[in-house]
PDB file of N, CA, C and O in Angstrom:
ATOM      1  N   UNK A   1     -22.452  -7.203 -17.696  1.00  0.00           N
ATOM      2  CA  UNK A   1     -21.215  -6.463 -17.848  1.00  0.00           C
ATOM      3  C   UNK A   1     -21.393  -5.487 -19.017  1.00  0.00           C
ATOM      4  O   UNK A   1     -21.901  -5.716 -20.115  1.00  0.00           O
ATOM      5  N   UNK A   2     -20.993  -4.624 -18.659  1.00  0.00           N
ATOM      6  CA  UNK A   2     -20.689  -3.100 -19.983  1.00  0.00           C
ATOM      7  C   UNK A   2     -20.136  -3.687 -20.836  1.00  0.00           C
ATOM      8  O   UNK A   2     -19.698  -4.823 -20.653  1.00  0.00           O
ATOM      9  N   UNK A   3     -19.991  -2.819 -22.366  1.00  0.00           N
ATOM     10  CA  UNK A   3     -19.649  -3.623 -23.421  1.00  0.00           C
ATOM     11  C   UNK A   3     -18.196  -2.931 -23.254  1.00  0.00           C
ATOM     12  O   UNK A   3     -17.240  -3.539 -23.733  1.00  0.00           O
ATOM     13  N   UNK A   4     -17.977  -1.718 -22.616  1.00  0.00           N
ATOM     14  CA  UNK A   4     -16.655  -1.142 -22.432  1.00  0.00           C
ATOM     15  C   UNK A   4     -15.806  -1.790 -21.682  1.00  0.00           C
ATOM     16  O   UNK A   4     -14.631  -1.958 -22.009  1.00  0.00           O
ATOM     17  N   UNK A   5     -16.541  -2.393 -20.152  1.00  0.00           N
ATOM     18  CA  UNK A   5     -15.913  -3.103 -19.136  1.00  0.00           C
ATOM     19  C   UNK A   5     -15.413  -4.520 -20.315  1.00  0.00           C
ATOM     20  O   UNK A   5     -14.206  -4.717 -20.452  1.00  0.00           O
ATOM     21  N   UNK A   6     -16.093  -5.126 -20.842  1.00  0.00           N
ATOM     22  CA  UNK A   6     -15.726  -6.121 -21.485  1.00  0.00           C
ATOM     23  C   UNK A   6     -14.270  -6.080 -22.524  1.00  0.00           C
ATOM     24  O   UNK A   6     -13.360  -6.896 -22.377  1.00  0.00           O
ATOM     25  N   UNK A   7     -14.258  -5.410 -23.167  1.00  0.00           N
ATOM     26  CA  UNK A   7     -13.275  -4.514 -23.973  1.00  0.00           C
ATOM     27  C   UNK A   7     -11.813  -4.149 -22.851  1.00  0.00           C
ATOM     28  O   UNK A   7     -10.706  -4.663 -23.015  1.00  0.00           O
ATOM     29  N   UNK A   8     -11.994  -3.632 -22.271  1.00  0.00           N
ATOM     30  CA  UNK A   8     -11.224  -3.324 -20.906  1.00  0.00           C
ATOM     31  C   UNK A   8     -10.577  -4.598 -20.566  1.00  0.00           C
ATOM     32  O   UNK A   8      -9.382  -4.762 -20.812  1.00  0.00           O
ATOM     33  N   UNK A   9     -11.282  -5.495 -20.024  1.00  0.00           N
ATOM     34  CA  UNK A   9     -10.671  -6.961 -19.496  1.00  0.00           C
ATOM     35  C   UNK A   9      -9.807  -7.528 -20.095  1.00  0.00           C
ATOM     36  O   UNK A   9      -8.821  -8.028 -19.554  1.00  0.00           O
ATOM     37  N   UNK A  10     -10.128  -7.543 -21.720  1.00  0.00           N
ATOM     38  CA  UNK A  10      -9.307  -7.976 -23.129  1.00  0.00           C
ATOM     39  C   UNK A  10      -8.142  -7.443 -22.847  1.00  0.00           C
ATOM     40  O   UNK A  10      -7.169  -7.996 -23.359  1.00  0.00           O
ATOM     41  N   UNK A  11      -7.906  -6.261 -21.985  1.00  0.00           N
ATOM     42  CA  UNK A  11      -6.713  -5.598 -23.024  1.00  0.00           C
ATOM     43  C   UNK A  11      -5.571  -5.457 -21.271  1.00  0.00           C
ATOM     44  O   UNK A  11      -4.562  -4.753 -21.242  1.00  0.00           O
ATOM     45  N   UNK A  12      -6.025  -6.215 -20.131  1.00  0.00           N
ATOM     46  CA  UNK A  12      -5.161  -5.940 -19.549  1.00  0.00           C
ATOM     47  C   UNK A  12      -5.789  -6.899 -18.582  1.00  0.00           C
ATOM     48  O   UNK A  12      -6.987  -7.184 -18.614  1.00  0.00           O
ATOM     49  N   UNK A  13      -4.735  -7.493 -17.527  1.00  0.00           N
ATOM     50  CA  UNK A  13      -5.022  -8.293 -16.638  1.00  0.00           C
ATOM     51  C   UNK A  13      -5.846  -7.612 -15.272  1.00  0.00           C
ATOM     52  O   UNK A  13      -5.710  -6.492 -14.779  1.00  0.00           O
ATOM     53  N   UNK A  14      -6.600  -8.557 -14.936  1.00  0.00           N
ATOM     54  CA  UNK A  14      -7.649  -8.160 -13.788  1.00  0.00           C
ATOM     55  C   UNK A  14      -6.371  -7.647 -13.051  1.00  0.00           C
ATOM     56  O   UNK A  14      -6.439  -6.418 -13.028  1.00  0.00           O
ATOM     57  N   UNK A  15      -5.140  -8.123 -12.389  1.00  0.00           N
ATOM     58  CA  UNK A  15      -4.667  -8.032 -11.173  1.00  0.00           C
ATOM     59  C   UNK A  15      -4.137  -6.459 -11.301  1.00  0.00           C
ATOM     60  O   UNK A  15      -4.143  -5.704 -10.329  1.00  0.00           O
ATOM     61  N   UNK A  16      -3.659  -6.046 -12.672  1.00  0.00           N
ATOM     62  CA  UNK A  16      -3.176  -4.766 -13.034  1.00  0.00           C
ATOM     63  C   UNK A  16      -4.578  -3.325 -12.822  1.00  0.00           C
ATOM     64  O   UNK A  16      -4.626  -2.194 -12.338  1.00  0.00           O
ATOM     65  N   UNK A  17      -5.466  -4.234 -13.490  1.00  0.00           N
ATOM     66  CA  UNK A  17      -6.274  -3.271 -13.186  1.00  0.00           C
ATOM     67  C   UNK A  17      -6.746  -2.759 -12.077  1.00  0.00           C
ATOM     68  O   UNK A  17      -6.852  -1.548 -11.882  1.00  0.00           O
ATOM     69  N   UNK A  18      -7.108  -3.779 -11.155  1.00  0.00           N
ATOM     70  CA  UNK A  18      -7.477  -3.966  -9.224  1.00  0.00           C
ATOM     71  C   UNK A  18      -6.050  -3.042  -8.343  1.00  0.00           C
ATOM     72  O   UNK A  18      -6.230  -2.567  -7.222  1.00  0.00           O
ATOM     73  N   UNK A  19      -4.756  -2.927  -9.047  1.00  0.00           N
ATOM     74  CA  UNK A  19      -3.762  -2.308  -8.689  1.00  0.00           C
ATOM     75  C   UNK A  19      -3.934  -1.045  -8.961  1.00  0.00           C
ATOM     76  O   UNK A  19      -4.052  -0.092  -8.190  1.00  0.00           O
ATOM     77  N   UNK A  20      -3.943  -1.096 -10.320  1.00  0.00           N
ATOM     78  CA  UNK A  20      -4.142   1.021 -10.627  1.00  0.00           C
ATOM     79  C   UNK A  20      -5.730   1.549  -9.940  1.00  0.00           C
ATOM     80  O   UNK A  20      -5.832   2.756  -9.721  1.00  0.00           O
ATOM     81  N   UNK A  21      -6.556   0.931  -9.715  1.00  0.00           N
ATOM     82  CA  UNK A  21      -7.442   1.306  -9.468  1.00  0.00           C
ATOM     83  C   UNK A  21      -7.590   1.977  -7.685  1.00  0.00           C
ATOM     84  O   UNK A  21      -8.149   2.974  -7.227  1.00  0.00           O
ATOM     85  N   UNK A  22      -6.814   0.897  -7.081  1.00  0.00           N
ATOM     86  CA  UNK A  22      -6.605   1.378  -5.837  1.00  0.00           C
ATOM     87  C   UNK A  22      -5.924   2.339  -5.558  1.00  0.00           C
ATOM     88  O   UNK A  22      -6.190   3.034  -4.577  1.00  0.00           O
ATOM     89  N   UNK A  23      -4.830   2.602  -6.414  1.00  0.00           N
ATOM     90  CA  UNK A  23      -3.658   3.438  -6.373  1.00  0.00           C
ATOM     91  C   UNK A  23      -4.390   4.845  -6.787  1.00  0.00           C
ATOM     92  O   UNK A  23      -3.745   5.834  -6.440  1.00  0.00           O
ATOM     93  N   UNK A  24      -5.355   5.053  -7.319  1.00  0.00           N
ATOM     94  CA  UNK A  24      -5.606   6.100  -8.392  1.00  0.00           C
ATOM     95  C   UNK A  24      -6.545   6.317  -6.754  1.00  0.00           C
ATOM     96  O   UNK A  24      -6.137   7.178  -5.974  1.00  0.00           O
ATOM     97  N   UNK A  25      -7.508   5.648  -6.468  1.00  0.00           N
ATOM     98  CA  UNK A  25      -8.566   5.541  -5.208  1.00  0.00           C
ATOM     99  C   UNK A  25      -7.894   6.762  -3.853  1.00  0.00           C
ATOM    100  O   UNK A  25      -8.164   7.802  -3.252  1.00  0.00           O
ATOM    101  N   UNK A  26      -6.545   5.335  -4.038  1.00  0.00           N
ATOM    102  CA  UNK A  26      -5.966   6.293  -2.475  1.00  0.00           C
ATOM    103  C   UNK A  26      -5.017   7.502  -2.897  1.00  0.00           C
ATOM    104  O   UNK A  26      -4.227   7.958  -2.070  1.00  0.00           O
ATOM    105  N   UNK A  27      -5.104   8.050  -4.265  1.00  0.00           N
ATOM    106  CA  UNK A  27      -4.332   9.612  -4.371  1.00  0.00           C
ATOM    107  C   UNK A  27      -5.569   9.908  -4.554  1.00  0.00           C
ATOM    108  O   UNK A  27      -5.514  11.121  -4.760  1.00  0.00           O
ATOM    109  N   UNK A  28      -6.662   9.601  -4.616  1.00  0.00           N
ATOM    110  CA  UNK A  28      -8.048  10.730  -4.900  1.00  0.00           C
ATOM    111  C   UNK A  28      -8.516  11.138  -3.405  1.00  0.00           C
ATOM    112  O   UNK A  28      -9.184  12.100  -3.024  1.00  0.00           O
ATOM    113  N   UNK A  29      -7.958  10.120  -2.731  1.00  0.00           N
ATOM    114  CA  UNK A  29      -8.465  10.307  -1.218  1.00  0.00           C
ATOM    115  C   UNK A  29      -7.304  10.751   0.227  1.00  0.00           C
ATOM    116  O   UNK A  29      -7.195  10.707   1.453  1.00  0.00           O
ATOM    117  N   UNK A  30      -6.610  11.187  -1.072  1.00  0.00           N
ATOM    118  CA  UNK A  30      -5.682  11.764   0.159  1.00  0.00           C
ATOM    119  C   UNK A  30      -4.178  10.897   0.874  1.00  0.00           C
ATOM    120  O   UNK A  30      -3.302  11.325   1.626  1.00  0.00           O
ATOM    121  N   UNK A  31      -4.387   9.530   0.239  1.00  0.00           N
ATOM    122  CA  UNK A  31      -3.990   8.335   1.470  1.00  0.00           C
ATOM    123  C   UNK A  31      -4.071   8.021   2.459  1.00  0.00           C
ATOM    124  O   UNK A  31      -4.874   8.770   3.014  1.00  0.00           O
ATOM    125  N   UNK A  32      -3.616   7.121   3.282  1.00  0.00           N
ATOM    126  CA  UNK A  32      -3.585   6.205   4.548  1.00  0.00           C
ATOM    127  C   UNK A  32      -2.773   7.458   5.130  1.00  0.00           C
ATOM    128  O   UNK A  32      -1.856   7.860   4.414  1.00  0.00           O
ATOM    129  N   UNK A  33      -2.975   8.056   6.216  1.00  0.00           N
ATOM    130  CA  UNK A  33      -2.326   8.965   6.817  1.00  0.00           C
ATOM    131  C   UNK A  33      -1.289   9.662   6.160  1.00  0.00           C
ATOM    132  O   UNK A  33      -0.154   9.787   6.618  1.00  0.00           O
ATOM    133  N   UNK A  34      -1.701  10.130   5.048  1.00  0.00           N
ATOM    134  CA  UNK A  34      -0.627  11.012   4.091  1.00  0.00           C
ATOM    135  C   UNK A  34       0.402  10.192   3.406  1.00  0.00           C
ATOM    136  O   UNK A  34       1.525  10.504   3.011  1.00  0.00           O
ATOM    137  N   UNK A  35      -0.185   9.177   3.365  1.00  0.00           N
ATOM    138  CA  UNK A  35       1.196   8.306   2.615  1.00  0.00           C
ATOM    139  C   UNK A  35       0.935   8.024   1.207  1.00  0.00           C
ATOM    140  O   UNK A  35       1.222   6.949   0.681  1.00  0.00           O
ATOM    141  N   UNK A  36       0.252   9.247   0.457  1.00  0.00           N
ATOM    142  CA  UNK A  36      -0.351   9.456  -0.751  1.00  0.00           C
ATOM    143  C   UNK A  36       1.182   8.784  -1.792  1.00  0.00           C
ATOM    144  O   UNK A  36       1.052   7.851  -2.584  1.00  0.00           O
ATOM    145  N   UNK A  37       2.357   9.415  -1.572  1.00  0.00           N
ATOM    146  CA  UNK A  37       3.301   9.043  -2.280  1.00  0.00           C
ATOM    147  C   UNK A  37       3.679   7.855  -2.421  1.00  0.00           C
ATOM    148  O   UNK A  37       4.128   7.601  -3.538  1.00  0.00           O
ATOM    149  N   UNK A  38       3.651   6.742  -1.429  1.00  0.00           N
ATOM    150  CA  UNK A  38       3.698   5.464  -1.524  1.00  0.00           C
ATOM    151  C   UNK A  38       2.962   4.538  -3.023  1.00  0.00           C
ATOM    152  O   UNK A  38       3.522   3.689  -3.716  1.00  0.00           O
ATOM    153  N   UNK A  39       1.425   5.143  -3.158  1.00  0.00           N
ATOM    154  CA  UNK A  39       0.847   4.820  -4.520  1.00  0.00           C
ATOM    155  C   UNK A  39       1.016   6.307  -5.880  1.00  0.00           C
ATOM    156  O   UNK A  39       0.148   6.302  -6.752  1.00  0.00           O
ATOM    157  N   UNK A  40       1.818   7.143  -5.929  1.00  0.00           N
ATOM    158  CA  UNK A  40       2.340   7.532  -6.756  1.00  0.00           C
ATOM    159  C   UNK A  40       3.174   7.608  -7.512  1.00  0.00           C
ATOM    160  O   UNK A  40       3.048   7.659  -8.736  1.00  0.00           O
ATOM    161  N   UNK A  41       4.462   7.633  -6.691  1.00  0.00           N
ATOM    162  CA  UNK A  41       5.778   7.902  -6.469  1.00  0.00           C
ATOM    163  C   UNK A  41       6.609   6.733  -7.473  1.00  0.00           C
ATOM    164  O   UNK A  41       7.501   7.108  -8.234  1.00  0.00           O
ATOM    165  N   UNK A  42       6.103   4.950  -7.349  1.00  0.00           N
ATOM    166  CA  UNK A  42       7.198   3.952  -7.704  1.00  0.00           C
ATOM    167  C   UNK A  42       6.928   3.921  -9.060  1.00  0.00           C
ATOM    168  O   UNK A  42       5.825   4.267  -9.483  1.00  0.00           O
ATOM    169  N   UNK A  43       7.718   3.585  -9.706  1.00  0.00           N
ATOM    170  CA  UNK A  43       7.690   3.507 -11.310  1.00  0.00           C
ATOM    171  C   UNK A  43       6.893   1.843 -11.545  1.00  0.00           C
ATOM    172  O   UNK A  43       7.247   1.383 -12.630  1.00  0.00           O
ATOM    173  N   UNK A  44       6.178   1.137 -10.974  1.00  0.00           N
ATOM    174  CA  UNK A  44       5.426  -0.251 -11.097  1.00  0.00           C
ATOM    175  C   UNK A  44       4.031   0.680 -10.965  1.00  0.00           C
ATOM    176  O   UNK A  44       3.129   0.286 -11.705  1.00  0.00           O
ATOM    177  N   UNK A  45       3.645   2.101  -9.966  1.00  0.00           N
ATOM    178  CA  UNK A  45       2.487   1.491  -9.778  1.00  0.00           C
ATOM    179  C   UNK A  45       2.064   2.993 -10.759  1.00  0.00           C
ATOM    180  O   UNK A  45       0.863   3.228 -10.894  1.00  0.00           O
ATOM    181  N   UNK A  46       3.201   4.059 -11.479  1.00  0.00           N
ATOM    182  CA  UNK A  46       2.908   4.816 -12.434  1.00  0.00           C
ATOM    183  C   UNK A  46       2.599   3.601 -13.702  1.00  0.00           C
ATOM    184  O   UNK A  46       1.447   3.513 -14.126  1.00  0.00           O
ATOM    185  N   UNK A  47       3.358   2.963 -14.094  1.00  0.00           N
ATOM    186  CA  UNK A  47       3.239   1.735 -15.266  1.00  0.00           C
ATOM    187  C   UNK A  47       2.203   1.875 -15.155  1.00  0.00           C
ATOM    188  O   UNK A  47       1.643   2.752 -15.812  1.00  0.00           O
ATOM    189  N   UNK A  48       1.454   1.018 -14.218  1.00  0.00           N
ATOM    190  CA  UNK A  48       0.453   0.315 -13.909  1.00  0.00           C
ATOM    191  C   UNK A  48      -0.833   1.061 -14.287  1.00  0.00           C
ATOM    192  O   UNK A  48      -1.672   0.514 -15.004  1.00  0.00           O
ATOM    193  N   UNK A  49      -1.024   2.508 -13.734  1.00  0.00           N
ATOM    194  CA  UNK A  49      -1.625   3.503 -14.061  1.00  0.00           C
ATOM    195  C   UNK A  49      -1.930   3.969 -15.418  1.00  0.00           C
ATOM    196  O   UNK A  49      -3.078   4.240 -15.771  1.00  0.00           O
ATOM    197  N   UNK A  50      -0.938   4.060 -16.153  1.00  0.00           N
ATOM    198  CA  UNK A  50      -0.468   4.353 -17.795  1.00  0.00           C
ATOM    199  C   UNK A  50      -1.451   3.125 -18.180  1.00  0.00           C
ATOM    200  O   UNK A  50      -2.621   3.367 -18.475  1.00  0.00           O
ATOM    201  N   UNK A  51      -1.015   1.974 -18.171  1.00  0.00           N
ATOM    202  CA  UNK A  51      -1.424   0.716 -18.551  1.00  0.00           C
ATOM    203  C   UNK A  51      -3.487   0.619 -18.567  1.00  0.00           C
ATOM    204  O   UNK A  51      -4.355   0.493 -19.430  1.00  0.00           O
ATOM    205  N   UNK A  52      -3.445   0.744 -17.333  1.00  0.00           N
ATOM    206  CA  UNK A  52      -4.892   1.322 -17.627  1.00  0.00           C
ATOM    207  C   UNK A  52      -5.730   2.334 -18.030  1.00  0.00           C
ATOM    208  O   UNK A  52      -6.912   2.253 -18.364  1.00  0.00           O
ATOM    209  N   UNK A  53      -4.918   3.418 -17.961  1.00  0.00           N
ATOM    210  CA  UNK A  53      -5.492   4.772 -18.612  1.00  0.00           C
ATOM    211  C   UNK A  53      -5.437   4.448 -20.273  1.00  0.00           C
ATOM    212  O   UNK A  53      -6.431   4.522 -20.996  1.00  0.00           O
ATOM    213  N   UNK A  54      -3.964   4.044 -20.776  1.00  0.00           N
ATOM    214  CA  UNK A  54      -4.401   3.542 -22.326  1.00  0.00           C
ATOM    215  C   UNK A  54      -5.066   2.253 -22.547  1.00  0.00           C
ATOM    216  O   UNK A  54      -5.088   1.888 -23.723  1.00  0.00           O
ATOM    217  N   UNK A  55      -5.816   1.194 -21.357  1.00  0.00           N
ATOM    218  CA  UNK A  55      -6.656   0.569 -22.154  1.00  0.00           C
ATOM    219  C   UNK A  55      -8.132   0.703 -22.026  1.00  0.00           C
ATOM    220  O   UNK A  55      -9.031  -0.046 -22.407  1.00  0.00           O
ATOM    221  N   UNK A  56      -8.176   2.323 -21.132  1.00  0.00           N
ATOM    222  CA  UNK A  56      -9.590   2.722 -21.323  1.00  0.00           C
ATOM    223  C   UNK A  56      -9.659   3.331 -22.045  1.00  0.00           C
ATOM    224  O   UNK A  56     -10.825   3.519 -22.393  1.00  0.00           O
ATOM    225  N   UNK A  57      -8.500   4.174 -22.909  1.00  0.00           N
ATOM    226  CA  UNK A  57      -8.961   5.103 -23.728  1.00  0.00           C
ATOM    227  C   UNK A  57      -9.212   4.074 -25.565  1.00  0.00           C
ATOM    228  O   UNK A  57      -9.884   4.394 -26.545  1.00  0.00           O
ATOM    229  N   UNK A  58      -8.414   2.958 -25.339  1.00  0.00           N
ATOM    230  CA  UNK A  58      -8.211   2.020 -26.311  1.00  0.00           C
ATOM    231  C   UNK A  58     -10.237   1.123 -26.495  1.00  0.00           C
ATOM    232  O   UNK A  58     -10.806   0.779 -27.531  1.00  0.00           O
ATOM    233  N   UNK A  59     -10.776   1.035 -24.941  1.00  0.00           N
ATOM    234  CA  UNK A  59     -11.730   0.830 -25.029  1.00  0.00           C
ATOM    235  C   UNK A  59     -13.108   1.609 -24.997  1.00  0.00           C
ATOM    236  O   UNK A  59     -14.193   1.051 -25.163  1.00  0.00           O
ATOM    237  N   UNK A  60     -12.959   2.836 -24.785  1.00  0.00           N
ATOM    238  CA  UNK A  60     -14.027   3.654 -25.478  1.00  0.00           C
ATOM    239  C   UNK A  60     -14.101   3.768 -27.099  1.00  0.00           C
ATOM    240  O   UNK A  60     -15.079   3.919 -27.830  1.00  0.00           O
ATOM    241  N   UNK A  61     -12.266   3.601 -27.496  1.00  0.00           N
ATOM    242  CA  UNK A  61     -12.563   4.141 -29.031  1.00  0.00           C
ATOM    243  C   UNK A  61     -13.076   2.510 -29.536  1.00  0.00           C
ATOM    244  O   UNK A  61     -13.316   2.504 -30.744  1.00  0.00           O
ATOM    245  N   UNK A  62     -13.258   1.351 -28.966  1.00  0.00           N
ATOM    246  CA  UNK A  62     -14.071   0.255 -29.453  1.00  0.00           C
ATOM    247  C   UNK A  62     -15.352   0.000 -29.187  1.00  0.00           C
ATOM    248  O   UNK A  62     -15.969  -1.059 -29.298  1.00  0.00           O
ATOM    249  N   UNK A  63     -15.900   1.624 -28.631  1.00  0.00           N
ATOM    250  CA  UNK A  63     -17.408   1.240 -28.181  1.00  0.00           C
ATOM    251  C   UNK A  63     -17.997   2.191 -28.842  1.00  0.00           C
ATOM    252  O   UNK A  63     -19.130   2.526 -28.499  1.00  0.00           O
ATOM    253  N   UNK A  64     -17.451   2.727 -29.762  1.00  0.00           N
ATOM    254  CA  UNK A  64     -18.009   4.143 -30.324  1.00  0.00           C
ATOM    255  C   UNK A  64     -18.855   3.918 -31.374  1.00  0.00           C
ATOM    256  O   UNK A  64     -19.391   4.866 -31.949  1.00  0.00           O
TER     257      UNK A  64
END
């Protein structure tokens, strides 16, 4: 495991992360037959997003 991925895990639950990750996946890819807004749109899966974007940026500045 990366020493970043490790750092990362600390700072937020696997299930949150496996969530924004998909969500971020299927707006990079367009969505399931255009249903891009479904993983944008709800205020759980923006959180969710936020949540991991500040604990990657929280875990680069611990790998520096």
């Amino acid at each position: 495991m990366f020493l970043r991925d490790r750092h990362l895990a600390g700072l937020m639950p696997f299930s949150h992360y496996e969530q924004a990750e998909t969500a971020l996946s299927l707006q990079a890819g367009g969505g399931v037959g255009g249903r891009v807004g479904l993983f944008r749109d709800p205020p759980q899966i923006k959180a969710v997003i936020e949540e991991l974007r500040r604990a990657q940026a929280e875990a680069n500045l611990q790998c520096q």
